[in-house]
C-alpha positions in Angstrom: 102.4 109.5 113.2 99.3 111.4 112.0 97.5 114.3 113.1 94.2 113.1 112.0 92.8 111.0 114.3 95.3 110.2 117.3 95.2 106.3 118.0 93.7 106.5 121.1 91.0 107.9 119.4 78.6 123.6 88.8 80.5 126.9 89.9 78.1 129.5 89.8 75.8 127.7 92.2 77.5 129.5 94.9 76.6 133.0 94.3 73.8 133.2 97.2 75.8 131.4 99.2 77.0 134.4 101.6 73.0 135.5 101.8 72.3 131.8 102.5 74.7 131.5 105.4 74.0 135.3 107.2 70.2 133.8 107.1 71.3 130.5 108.6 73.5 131.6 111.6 71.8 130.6 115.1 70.9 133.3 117.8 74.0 131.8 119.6 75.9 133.4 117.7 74.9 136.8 117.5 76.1 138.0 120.5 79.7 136.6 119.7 79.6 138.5 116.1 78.3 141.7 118.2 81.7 142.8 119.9 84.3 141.1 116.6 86.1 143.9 115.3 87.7 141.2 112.9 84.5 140.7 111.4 84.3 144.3 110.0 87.9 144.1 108.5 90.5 144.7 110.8 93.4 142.0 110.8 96.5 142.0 112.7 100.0 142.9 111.2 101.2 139.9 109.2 102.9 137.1 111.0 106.8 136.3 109.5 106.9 133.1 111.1 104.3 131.3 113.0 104.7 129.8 116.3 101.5 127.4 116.5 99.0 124.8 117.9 97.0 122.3 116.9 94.0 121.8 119.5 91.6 119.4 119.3 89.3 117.6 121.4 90.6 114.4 121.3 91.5 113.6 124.2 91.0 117.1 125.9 88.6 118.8 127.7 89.2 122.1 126.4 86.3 122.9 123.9 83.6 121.9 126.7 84.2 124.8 129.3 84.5 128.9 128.7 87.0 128.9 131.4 89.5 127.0 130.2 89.0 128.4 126.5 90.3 131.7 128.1 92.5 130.4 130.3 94.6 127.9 127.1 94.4 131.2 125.1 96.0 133.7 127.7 98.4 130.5 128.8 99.7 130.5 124.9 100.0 134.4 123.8 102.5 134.2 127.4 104.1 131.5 126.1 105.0 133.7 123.0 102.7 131.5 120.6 100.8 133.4 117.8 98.9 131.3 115.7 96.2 128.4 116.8 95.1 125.5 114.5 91.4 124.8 116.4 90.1 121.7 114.8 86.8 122.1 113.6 85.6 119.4 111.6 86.3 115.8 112.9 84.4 112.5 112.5 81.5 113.7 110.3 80.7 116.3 112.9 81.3 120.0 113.7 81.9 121.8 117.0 78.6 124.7 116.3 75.1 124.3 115.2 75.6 124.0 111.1 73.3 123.8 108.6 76.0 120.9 106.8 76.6 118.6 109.7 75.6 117.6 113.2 77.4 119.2 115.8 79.1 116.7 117.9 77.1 114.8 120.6 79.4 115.2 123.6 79.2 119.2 123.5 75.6 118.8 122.5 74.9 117.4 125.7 77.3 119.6 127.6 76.1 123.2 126.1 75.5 123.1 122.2 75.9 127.4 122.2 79.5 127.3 123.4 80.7 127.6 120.4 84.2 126.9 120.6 85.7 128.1 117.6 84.4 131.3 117.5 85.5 131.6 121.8 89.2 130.5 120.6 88.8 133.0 118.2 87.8 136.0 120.1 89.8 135.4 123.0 92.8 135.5 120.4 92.1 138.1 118.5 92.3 139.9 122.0 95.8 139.1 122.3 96.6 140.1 118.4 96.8 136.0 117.6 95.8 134.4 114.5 93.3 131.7 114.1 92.8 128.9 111.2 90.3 126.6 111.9 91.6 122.9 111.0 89.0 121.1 108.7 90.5 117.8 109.9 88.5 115.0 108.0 87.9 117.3 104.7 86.6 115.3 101.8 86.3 112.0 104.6 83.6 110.7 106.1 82.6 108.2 109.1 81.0 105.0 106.9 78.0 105.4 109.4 77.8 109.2 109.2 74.1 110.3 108.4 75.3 112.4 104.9 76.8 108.6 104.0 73.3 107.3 104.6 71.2 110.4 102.8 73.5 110.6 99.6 75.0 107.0 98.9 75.6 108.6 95.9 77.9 111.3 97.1 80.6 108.4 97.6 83.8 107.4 95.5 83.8 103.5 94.9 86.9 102.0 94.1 86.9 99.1 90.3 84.9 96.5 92.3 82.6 98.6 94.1 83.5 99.0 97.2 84.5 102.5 99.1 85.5 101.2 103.0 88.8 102.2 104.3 90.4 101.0 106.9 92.4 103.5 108.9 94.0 104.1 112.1 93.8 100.3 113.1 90.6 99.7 111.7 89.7 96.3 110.1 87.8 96.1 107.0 86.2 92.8 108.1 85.6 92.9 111.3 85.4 96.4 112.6 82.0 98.6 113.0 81.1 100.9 109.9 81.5 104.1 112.2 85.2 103.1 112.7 85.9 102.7 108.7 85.4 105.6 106.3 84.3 106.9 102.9 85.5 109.7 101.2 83.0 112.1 99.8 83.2 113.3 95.6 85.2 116.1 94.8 83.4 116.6 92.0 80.1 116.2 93.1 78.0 119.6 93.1 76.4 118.4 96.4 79.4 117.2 98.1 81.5 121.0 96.6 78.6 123.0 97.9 78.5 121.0 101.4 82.1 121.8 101.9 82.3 125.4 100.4 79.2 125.8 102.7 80.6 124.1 105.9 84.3 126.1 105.8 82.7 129.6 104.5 80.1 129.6 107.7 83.0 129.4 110.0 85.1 132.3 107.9 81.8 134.2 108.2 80.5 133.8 111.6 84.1 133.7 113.9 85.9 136.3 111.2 88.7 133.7 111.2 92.2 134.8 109.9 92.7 131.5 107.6 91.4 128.2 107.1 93.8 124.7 107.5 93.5 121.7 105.0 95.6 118.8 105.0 95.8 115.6 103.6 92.3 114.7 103.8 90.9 117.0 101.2 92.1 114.1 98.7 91.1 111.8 96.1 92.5 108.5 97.1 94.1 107.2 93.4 91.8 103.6 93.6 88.6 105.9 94.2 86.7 107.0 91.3 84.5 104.2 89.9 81.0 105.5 91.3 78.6 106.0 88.8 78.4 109.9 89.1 82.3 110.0 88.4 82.0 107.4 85.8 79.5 109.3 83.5 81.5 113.1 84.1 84.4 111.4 82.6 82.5 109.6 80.0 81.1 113.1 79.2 83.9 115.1 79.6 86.6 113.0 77.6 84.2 110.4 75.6 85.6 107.3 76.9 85.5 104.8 80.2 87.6 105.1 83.3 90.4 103.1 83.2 90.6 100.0 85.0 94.0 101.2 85.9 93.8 103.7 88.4 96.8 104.8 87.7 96.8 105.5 84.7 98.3 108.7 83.9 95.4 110.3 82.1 92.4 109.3 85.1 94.8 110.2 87.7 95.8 113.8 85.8 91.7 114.3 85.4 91.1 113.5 89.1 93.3 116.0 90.3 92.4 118.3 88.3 88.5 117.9 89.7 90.2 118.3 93.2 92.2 121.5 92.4 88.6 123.4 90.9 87.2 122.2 94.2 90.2 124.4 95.7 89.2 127.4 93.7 85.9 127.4 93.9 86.6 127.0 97.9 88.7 130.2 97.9 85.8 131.9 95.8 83.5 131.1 98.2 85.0 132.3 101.0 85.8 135.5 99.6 82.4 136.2 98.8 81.5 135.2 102.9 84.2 137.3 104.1 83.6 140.8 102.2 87.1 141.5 101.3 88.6 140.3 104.1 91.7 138.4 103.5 91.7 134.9 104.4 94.3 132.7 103.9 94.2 129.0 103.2 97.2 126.9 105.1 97.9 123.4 104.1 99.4 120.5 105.8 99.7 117.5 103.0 101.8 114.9 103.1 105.4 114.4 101.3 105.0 115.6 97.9 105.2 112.6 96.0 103.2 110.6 97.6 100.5 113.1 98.4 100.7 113.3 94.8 100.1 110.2 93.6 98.4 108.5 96.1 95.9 111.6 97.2 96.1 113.4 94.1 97.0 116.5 95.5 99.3 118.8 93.2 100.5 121.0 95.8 103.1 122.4 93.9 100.5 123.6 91.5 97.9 124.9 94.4 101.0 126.8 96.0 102.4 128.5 92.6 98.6 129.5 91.2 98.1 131.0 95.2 95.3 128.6 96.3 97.2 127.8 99.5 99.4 130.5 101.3 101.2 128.7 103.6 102.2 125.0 104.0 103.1 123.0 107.1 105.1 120.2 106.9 104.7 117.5 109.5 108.0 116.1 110.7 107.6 113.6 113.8 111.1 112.2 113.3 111.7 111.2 117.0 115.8 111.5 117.1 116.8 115.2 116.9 119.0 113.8 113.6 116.1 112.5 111.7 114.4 115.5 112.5 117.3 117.5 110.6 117.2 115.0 107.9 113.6 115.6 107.1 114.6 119.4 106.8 116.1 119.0 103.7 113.2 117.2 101.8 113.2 118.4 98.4 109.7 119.8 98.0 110.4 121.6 101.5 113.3 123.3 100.0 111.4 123.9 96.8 109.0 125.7 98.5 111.2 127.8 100.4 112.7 129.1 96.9 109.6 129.8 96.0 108.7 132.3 98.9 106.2 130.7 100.4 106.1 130.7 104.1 106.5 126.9 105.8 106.2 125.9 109.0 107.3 122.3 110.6 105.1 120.3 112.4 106.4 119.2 115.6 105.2 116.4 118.2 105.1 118.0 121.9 103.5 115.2 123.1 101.1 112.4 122.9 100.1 109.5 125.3 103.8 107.9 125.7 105.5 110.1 123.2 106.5 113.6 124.9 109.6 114.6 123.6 111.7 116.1 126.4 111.9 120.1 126.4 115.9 119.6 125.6 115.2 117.7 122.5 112.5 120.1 121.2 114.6 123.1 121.9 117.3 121.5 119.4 114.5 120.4 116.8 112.7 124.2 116.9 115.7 125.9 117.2 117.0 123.5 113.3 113.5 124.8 112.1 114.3 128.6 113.1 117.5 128.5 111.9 116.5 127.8 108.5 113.9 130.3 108.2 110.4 128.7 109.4 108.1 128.7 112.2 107.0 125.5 114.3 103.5 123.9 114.9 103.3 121.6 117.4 101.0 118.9 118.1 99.1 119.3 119.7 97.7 121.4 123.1 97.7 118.4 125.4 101.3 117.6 124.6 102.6 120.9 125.8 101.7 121.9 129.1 98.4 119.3 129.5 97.6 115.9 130.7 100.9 114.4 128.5 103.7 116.9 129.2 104.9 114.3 130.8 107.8 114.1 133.8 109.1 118.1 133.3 105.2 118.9 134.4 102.9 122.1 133.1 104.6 124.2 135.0 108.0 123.7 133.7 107.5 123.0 130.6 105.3 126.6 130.1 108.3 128.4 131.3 110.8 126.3 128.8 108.3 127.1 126.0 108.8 130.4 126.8 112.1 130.9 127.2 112.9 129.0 124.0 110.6 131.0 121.8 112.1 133.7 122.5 115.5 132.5 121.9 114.5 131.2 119.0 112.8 133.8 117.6 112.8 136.7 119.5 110.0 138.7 120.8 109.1 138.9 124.5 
């Protein structure tokens, strides 16, 4: 199961970027900034291991009222959660006004100035909680989305021409371009300024603690026939793309256009945040095939320091597949290396919540062997699918297990 989209539903360009962005920010926002001591530096005491959420809005109310903003945020830090994985960038929209994208049409109707990610992140810095915005769709656009339709040229093609997937039980032939999707050029100096500029207004304007990726800032392997990629190479290494796409060369050329991307992402943000530490989370897929089939060298990202921490999603639904999946080899590689990891859990979604017994036995496998949990996502813990135990139950379980688990209050 995927986090993504639940199935229900040139370097030095970048200099001015942080003078660019302070110009850009909307009245909204200023009174948020005004009163955001972790704007001007301050973090809190580092986190060992992380007891986190992903919260989206699909399907939840929760970024459309102040109220229950405050109310999620005050629910979790009593629950003894420390960390919350807001997702900010979803379905070629964002959840503020943003110079890069449109902001999403149901809270533009609702109230456009809410500004959910930056409330999540006030009301949590309150409590001494971290925040790391989830940049859900990264390098992926909607087919319909209006940056598809201004810069056709912005898109990876695969051989034949063609640059349509079908995800999430989409059909190429027969379903509507705004449920198949494109995935925008790493190596594109539009498309690396459009990102850089998208994730660094959100470091700069909410004074976020860290930034979440996962495994849609890719390069899908058959992608890379567009005419903008065809002439770098050409440039760059004097010959054709391969009609192989995986051929070892293209693919090791690719991924190394994805990994500058990286950098000049964490450049960018530490020029936004004025010194301010922000750390970059990933949650990728198993190594290999995150390797070969997204290019993603996370091995390479996490021993150079362009990611900090690394969540690895394990939905296994029987508590012995769960314990199985512990003992992945990349998962124990990056524990040697020192690098903190979390697991992904599944609390809950529409007829898959886990009973509170069997996710006491899967955090409590995770804890023993030194990481923290993530679960996905808000609904499934105390929300419209915590299913027979109720909310009420189910926030005291949370609780009390998180405390046995890891201690704390």
């Amino acid at each position: 199961m995927r986090r993504e989209e639940p199935r229900s539903g040139g370097r030095r360009r970048f200099l001015s970027l942080g003078l660019a962005l302070a110009c850009a920010l909307p009245a909204t926002a200023l009174p948020l900034l005004a009163g955001r001591s972790r704007a001007q530096g301050r973090l809190p005491e580092p986190i060992n291991r992380r007891i986190g959420v992903w919260l989206t809005n699909s399907p939840s109310p929760l970024y459309y009222s102040r109220a229950r903003i405050e109310t999620a945020v005050r629910q979790l830090d009593e629950a003894g959660f420390n960390t919350l994985y807001p997702n900010v960038w979803s379905r070629g929209t964002t959840f503020h006004r943003s110079r890069y994208a449109p902001i999403e049409p149901p809270l533009a109707k609702v109230d456009p100035g809410l500004d959910p990610i930056c409330r999540l992140t006030e009301a949590a810095h309150r409590r001494n909680m971290q925040v790391f915005p989830w940049f859900e769709y990264g390098l992926m656009e909607p087919a319909d989305a209006e940056v598809v339709r201004r810069h056709p040229e912005w898109v990876l093609k695969r051989a034949d021409g063609s640059s349509h997937y079908a995800m999430h039980g989409a059909n190429l032939k027969t379903s509507p371009l705004k449920d198949l999707r494109v995935w925008l050029n790493p190596a594109h100096p539009g498309v690396k300024a459009r990102l850089i500029g998208l994730i660094s207004e959100i470091v700069q304007r909410c004074g976020v603690d860290g930034i979440q990726l996962d495994d849609h800032f890719a390069w899908p392997v058959d992608l890379g026939y567009d005419d903008y990629t065809r002439a770098l190479y050409k440039a760059e290494t004097g010959r054709e793309p391969p009609r192989n796409h995986t051929d070892r060369f293209w693919m090791t050329w690719r991924r190394q256009k994805l990994t500058a991307l990286l950098q000049d992402l964490r450049q960018g943000m530490s020029r936004v945040s004025k010194g301010r530490p922000v750390r970059v989370s990933l949650s990728p897929g198993p190594f290999r095939f995150a390797y070969n089939k997204w290019l993603q060298d996370w091995e390479i990202w996490a021993l150079k320091g362009l990611v900090n921490d690394l969540v690895v999603q394990n939905y296994a639904y029987s508590v012995n597949g769960f314990a199985k999946d512990l003992d992945q080899p990349a998962l124990l590689k990056a524990r040697r290396w020192g690098m903190p990891v979390e697991i992904g859990i599944l609390a809950g979604f529409g007829g898959r919540t886990p009973d509170m017994a069997t996710l006491a036995k899967k955090v409590e496998l995770a804890a023993r062997r030194g990481h923290g949990v993530i679960y996905f996502y808000w609904e499934g813990l105390w929300g419209m699918h915590a299913g027979k135990e109720g909310p009420e139950a189910r926030r005291k379980a949370f609780a009390t297990l998180h405390r046995r688990a890891f201690g704390g209050r």
